[in-house]
matplotlib code that plots the C-alpha trace (Angstrom):
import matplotlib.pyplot as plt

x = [152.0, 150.9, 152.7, 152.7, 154.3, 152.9, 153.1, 151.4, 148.6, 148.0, 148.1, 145.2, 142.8, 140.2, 137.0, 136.4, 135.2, 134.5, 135.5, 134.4, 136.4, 135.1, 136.9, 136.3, 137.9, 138.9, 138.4, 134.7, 133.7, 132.6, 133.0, 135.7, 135.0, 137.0, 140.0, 141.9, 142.1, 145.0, 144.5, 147.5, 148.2, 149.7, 153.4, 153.7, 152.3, 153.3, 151.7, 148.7, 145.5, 142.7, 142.5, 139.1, 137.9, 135.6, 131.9, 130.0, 129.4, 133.0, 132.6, 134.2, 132.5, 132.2, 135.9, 135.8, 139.0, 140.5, 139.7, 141.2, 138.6, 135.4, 136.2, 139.3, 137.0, 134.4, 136.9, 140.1, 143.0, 146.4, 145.8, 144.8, 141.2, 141.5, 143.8, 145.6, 145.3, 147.1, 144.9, 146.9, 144.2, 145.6, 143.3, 143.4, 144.5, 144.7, 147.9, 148.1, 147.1, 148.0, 146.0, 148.4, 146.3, 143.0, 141.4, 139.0, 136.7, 135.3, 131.7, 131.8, 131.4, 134.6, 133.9, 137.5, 136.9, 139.9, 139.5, 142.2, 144.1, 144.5, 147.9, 150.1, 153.3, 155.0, 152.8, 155.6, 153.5, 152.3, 150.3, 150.7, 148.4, 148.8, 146.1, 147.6, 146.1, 142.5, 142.3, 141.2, 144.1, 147.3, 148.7, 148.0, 148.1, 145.8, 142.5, 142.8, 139.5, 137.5, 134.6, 131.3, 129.8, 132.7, 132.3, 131.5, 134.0, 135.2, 133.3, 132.1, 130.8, 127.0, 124.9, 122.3, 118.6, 118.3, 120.7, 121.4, 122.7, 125.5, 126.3, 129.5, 132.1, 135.6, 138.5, 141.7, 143.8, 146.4, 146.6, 144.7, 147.9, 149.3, 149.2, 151.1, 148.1, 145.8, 142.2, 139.7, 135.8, 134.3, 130.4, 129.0, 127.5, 131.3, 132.2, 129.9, 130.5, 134.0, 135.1, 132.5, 134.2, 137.4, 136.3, 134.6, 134.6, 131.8, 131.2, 129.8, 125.9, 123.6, 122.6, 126.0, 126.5, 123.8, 124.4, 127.9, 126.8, 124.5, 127.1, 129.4, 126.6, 125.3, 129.0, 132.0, 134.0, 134.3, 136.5, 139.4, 139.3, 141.2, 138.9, 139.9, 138.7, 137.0, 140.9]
y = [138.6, 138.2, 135.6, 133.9, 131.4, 128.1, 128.9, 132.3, 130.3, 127.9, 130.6, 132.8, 130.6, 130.2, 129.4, 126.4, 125.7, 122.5, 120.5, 117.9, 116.0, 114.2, 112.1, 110.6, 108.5, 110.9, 108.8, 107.7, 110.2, 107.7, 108.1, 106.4, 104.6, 103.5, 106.4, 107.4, 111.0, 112.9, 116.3, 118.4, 122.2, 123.4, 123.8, 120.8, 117.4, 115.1, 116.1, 114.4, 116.1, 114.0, 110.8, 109.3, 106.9, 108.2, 106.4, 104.8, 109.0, 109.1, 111.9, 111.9, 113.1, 117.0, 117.5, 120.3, 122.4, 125.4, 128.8, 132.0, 135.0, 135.5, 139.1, 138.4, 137.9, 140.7, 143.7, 144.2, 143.0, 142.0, 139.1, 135.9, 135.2, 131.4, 128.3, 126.5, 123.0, 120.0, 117.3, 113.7, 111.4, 107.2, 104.8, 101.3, 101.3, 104.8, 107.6, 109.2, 112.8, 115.9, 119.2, 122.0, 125.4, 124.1, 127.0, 127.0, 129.8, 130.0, 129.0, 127.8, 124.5, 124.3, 121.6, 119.9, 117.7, 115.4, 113.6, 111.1, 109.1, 105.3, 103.7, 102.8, 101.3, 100.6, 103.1, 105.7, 108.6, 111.5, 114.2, 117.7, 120.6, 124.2, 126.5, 130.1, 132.4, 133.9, 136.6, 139.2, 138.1, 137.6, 140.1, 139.3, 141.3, 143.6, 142.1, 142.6, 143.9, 142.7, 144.5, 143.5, 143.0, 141.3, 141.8, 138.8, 138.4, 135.1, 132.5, 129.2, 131.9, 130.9, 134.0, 132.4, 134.6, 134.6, 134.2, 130.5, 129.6, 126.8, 123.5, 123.3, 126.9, 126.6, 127.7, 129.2, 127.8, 131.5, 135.0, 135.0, 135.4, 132.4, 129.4, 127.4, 127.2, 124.3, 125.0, 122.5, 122.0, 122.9, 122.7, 126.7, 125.9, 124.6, 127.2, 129.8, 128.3, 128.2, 131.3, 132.9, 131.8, 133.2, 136.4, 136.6, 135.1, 132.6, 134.2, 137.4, 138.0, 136.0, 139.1, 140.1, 136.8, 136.4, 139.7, 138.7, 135.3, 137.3, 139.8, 136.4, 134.7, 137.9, 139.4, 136.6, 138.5, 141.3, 139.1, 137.5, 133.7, 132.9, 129.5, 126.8, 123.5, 120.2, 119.0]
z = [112.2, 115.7, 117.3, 120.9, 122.6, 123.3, 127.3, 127.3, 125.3, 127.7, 131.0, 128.8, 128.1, 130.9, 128.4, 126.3, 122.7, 121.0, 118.4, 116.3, 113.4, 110.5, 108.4, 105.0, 102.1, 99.6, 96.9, 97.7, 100.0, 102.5, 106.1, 107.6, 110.8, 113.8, 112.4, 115.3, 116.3, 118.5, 119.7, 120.0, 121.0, 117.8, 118.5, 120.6, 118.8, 120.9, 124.3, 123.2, 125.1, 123.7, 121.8, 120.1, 117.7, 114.4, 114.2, 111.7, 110.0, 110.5, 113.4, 116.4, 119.7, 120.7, 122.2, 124.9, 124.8, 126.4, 124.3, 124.9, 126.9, 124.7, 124.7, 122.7, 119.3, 120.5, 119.4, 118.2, 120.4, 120.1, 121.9, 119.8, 120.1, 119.1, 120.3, 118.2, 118.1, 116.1, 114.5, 113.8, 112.0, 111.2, 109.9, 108.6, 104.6, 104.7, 104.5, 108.0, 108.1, 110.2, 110.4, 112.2, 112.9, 113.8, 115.1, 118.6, 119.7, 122.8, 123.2, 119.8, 117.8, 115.4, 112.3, 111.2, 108.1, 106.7, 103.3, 103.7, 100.6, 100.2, 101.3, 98.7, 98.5, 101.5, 103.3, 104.9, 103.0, 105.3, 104.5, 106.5, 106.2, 107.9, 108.4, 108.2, 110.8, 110.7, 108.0, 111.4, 113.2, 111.0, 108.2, 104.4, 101.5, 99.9, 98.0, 94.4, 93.7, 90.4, 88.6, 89.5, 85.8, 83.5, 80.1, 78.0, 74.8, 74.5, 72.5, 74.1, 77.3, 78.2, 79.7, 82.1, 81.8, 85.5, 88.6, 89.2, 92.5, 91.5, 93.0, 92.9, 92.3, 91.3, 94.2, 92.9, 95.9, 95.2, 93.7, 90.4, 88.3, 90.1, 87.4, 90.0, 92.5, 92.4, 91.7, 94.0, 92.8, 96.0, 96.9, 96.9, 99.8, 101.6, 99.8, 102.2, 105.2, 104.9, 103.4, 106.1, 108.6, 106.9, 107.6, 110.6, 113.9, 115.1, 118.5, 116.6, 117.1, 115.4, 112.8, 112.6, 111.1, 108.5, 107.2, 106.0, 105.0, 102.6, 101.4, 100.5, 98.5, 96.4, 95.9, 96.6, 94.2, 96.8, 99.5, 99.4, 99.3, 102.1, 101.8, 104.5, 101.9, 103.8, 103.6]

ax = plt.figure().add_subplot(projection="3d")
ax.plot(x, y, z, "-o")
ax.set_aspect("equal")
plt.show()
């Protein structure tokens, strides 16, 4: 995997992206309002470079942050095409949450949503999530690939008439032999957007785009879910 330092980051990255976090209750849903957020550079959390408070959607203001050249994302290069940032979320009744791995494009809108879990006990629990690197940037196995038409032998099996475009599809969080991994019941339309954004990068044309959106919704079997979840 690619890997550079937190200094040569900081000296190659003359444009800027955006970013905006959302927070919610995980149990309700809700929005959670007046959450504080602390931006980080990924590697060092505790130079904090931005602090802000959630609203009543549970959004916090378009953050501008530095992003590496826009050129970076336009072709293959070994330089990263994305910062790194470090999202530390704390709210009233609620665990703390961090987010490491953030990722920031230039010229781009990044989206960071964090469900966070009610405080219990005596309210030292901390959750810590890492985003592994884009799947067009870091090193990850081969895609196991599946057959396009499965065959239907096991009872209790219900063979729509028609193509039905679900509400909600079913995210094995791991290789498919892997009884271990969690599975998450994740909107199909989350499930686009995020797993799009998996593959691709956001500065890509417009077309460019839409034609792999389309690909993901007519054949998701074909890519690998390296699904970044509304954590």
């Amino acid at each position: 995997m690619k890997n550079h330092s937190y200094i040569s980051m900081q000296q190659d990255t003359p444009d800027q992206g955006q970013l905006q976090v959302t927070v919610q209750d995980g149990a309700s849903n809700r929005p959670v309002e007046n959450a504080r957020v602390r931006i980080s550079y990924t590697g060092v959390p505790d130079n904090i470079i931005e602090e802000v408070r959630t609203d009543s959607s549970g959004k916090t203001p378009l953050l501008d942050l530095a992003a590496p050249p826009l050129e970076y994302s336009m072709k293959p290069v070994e330089q990263q095409p994305y910062s790194e940032y470090t999202v530390q979320i704390s709210a009233d009744g609620f665990e703390p949450k961090e987010v490491a791995g953030t990722e920031v494009l230039p010229h781009s809108i990044s989206w960071q949503g964090a469900s966070l879990r009610r405080q219990q006990g005596n309210g030292e629990d901390y959750q810590r999530i890492v985003i592994g690197p884009h799947t067009l940037f870091g090193e990850y196995p081969p895609k196991n690939p599946e057959a396009e038409i499965k065959p239907v032998n096991e009872s209790g099996e219900i063979v729509l008439s028609k193509v039905v475009i679900p509400e909600y599809i079913v995210v094995h969080d791991g290789p498919a032999g892997d009884t271990s991994a969690r599975n998450y019941y994740v909107r199909y339309k989350d499930y686009i957007k995020n797993v799009a954004s998996s593959e691709i990068y956001a500065t890509w044309p417009d077309d460019t785009i839409r034609a792999n959106v389309w690909v993901h919704k007519g054949y998701p079997h074909l890519f690998s879910l390296d699904f970044r979840i509304n954590i």
